[in-house]
Structure formats: C-alpha cells, structure tokens
N, C-alpha and C positions, 0 to 999 in steps of 0.2 A: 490697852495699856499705853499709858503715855510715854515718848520716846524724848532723845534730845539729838538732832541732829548737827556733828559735829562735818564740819567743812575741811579739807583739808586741800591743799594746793599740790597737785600732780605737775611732775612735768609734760610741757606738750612733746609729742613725738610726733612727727610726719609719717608719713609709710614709706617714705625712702628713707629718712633717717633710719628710721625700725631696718629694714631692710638691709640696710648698711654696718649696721649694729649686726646683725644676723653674719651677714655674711663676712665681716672684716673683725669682727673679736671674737673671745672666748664665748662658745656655747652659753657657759651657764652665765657671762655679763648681759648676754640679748637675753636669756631667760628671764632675769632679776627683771627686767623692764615692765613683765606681761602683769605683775600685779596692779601696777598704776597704770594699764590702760584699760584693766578690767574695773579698777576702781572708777576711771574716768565714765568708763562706759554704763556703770548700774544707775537703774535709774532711782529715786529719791525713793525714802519711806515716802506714803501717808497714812495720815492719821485725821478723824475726823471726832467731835463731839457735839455730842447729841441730848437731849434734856426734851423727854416726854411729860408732854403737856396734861395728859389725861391722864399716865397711871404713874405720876412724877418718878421715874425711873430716870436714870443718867445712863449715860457711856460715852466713857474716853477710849478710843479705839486704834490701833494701827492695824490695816485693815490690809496694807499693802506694803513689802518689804522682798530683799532682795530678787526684785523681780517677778513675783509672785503674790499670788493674793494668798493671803489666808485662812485658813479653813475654817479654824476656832472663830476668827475675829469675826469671819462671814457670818456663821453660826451665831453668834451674840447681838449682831446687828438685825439677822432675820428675827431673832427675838423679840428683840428690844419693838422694832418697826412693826409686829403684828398687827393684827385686827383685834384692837382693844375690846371690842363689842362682843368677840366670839370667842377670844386667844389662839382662833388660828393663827397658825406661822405659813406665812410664804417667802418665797425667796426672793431676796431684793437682788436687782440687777447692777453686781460690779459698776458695769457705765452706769448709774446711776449713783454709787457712791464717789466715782469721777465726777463727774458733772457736779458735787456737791463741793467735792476737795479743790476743783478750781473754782467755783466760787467763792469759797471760804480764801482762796489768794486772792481774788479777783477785788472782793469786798474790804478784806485788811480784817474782817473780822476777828475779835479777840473772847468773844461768847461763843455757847456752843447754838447749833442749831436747833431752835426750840420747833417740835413736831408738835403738828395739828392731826398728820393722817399720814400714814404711810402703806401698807400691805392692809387690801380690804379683801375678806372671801366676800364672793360672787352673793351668800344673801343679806349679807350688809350692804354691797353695791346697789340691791335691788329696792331694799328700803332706804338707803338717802335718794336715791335717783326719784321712790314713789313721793318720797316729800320733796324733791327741786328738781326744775327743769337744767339747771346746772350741771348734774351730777349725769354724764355719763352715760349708757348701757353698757358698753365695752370699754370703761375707765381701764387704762394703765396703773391703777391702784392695784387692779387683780392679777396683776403678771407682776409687780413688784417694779414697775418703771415709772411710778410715778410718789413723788410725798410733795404733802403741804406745809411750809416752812415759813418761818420767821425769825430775826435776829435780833436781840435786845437791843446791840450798838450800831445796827446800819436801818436807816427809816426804811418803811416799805418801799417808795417809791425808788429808793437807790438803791433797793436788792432785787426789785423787778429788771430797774436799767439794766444791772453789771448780770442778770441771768439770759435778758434777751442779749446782750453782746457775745455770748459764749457759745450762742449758735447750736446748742447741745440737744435742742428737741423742743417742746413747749412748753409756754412758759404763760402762765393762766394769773392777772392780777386781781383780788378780791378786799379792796383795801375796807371795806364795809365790814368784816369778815376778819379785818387784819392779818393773811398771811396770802404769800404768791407760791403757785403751784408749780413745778417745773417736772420734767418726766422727761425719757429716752428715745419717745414717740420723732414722728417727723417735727420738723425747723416752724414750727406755728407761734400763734402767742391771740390772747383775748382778753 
C-alpha cells in the first residue's frame, strides 16, 4: 500500500536538558516531551515497488512501519517473488527487501523494480543450473536472499555501481541478459 511520508520538526532535547525537565518542572510538562522523542526516535516507513516481468503482476508495498516489518506486506511480497515456473512460495529475506529500499534511495529511482527472478524452489534451480554454468547449485534464490532486478530509469551499469557501494552481499552483473543480481550472501560481486 502506498504511504505519504510527512516530515515534521521535533524539538531537539539533550539528556540533561530531558533530565532537567524531569527533575525541575511539573511531572506531566517532562512527560508531554516523551512523544517528540519517541517521534524522533522511530525509524522511517519503507515501502518498495515491484513489477514482475514474467507473470506482469505489480506491487506497491510498505513492507516496514513503525518499527516493525509486516506481516501481510511480507506475505504479498513472498507471493508476488515466487517461483513463477512452479508457484512455489518461499520466503524472502526482510535484509533482502532492505538491501532493495536502499538502493532504491541510493539510485534516486522513480520506477518500480522490474523482477527477472526472485524465490526459485530447489527443482527449478536444478534445471537452470542444468542449462548454464551461471546458475548456481546452492543459489541464494532458494532461501529467498537473492532476486534479479532491473530499473527502467537507472542504466545497468549505474544500478550494478550504486549496488556494489552498498556493501549489502553480492552483487552479480549480467548486462547481455540485462539485469544485475544482488543477494544477502557475503560482500562479493562477478
């Protein structure tokens, strides 16, 4: 579901000012404080979207809010990202849909992410792996830590750069192929 993130300006507090607040006024004037530093403190929605290549399905998702992932949104994304070939559903990995939301800041992108591959069961991995030396035996496809992506408004070669700067695990480019791989795996790249 698409959100609209509104910005608002808290005041800053120190922890002595807070302190001092506390200890030198009225109870409930230090109390009134605690919302604007709890405000200050939560961390952002995200929201990511996504446009499958193969069974043209979309999702506009906020997948992450008050601090917490959520459930539904996780569930529509393990959907969405199955194994097209079989409709198994596996579970994609939260850091994996991180790793997508800061590049999606990282890039400035205003498209959604157009999927190639995301959650493969283990006998689809077995038949691309039998047709390319590419492809894997123990692909992070089949744990859900890994999708093959591409962006209408960032060329390949600037969404491989802004994915290896993110340091987030590897990051695989296949420009013949048109899209770059990135996954949850260790800090590599090919």
């Amino acid at each position: 579901m698409p959100y609209t993130l509104v910005t608002m300006k808290t005041p800053s507090l120190s922890r002595r000012s807070f302190v001092r607040a506390c200890a030198f006024s009225a109870p409930a004037a230090a109390l009134a404080t605690l919302p604007s530093l709890a405000r200050a403190a939560a961390p952002a929605p995200r929201a990511l979207r996504f446009d499958h290549l193969h069974t043209g399905e979309r999702l506009n998702v906020e997948y992450f809010s008050a601090g917490a992932y959520l459930p539904d949104a996780l569930a529509a994304v393990d959907h969405l990202l199955r194994d097209f070939r079989t409709e198994d559903v596996g579970q994609i990995d939260p850091a994996l849909l991180d790793l997508l939301y800061r590049l999606t800041l990282a890039t400035g992108t205003g498209k959604p992410f157009e999927i190639i591959s995301g959650y493969r069961s283990p006998a689809t991995n077995a038949m691309l792996h039998a047709r390319s030396s590419g492809v894997a035996t123990r692909s992070l496809h089949m744990t859900g830590q890994a999708i093959d992506i591409r962006l209408a408004d960032v060329p390949l070669g600037a969404l491989r750069q802004a994915s290896l700067s993110l340091r987030g695990g590897g990051v695989g480019f296949y420009p013949k192929s048109n899209f770059v791989h990135v996954d949850t795996g260790r800090v590599r790249a090919w």
